[in-house]
C-alpha positions as CSV (number, residue, x, y, z in Angstrom):
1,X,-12.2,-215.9,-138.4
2,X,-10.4,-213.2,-136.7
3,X,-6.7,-213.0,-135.5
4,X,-5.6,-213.3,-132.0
5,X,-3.0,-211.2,-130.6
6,X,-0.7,-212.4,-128.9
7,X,-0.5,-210.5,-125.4
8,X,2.9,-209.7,-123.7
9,X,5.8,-207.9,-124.6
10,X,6.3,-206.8,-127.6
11,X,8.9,-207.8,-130.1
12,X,12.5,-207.2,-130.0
13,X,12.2,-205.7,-126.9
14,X,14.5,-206.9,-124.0
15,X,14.1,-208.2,-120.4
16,X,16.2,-205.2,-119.1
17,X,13.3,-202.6,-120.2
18,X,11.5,-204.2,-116.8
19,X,12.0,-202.4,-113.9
20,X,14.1,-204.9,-111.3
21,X,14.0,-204.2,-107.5
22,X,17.4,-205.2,-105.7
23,X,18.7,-204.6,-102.4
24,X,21.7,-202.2,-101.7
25,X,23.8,-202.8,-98.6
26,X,27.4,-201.8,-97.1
27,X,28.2,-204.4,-94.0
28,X,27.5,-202.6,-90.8
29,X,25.1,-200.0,-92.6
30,X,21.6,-200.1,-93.9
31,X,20.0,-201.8,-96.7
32,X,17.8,-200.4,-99.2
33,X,15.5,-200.9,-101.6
34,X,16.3,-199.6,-104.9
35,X,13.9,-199.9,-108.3
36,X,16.2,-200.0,-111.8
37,X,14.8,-199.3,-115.2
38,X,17.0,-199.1,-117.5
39,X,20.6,-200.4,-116.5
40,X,20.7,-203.5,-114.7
41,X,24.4,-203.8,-113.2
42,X,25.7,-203.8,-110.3
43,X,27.2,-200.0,-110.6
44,X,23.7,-198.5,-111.4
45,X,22.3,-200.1,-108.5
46,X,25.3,-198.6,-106.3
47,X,24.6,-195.4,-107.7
48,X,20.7,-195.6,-107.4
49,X,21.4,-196.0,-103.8
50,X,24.2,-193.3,-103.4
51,X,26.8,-195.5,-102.1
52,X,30.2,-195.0,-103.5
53,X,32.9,-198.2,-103.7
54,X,36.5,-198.4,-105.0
55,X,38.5,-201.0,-106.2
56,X,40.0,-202.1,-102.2
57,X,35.9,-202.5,-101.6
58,X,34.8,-206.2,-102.4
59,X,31.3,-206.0,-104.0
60,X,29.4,-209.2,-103.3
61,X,25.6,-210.6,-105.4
62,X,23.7,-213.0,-103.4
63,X,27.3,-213.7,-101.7
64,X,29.2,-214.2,-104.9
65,X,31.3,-212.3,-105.9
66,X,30.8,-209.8,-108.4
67,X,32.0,-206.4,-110.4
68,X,30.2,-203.4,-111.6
69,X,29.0,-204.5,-114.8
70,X,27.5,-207.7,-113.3
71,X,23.7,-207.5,-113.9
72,X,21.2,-208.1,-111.2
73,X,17.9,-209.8,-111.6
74,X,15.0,-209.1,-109.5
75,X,15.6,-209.0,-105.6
76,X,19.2,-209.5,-105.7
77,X,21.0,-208.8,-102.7
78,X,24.0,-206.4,-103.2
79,X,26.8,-205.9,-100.5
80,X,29.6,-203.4,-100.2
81,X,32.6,-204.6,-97.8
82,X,35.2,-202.5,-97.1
83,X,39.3,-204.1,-96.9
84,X,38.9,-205.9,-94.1
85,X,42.3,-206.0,-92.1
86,X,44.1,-207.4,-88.9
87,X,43.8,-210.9,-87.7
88,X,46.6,-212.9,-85.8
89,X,50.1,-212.9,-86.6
């Protein structure tokens, strides 16, 4: 009787080899679309899009919050904020 192989992906490799599609936002700007396959974080998906942040920026996933290294899972949602300031005193 013959084998049966099994089908799927091979051994020892890792979910992040598949490509993962998030969305790339900074409030008040547009969104896009941006495919990652190799790096799954938060900082690759910033520079897929070509969006720059620094450290007064608050980066949110899905509206937690969240750093560059975070990783991102298929159709995340990533927003950029800038410091917000003002308010009443």
């Amino acid at each position: 009787m013959a084998r049966r192989r099994r089908v799927g992906r091979p051994r020892g490799s890792s979910q992040e080899t598949k490509p993962v599609l998030v969305k790339v936002g900074r409030t008040g700007g547009i969104v896009q679309e941006v495919c990652l396959n190799g790096d799954h974080t938060v900082e690759a998906a910033l520079e897929a899009a070509g969006m720059e942040y620094n450290d007064s920026d608050k980066v949110r996933v899905n509206g937690s919050k969240a750093s560059g290294s975070s990783k991102l899972k298929n159709h995340d949602i990533v927003t950029v904020s800038g410091k917000i300031e003002g308010g009443v005193k």
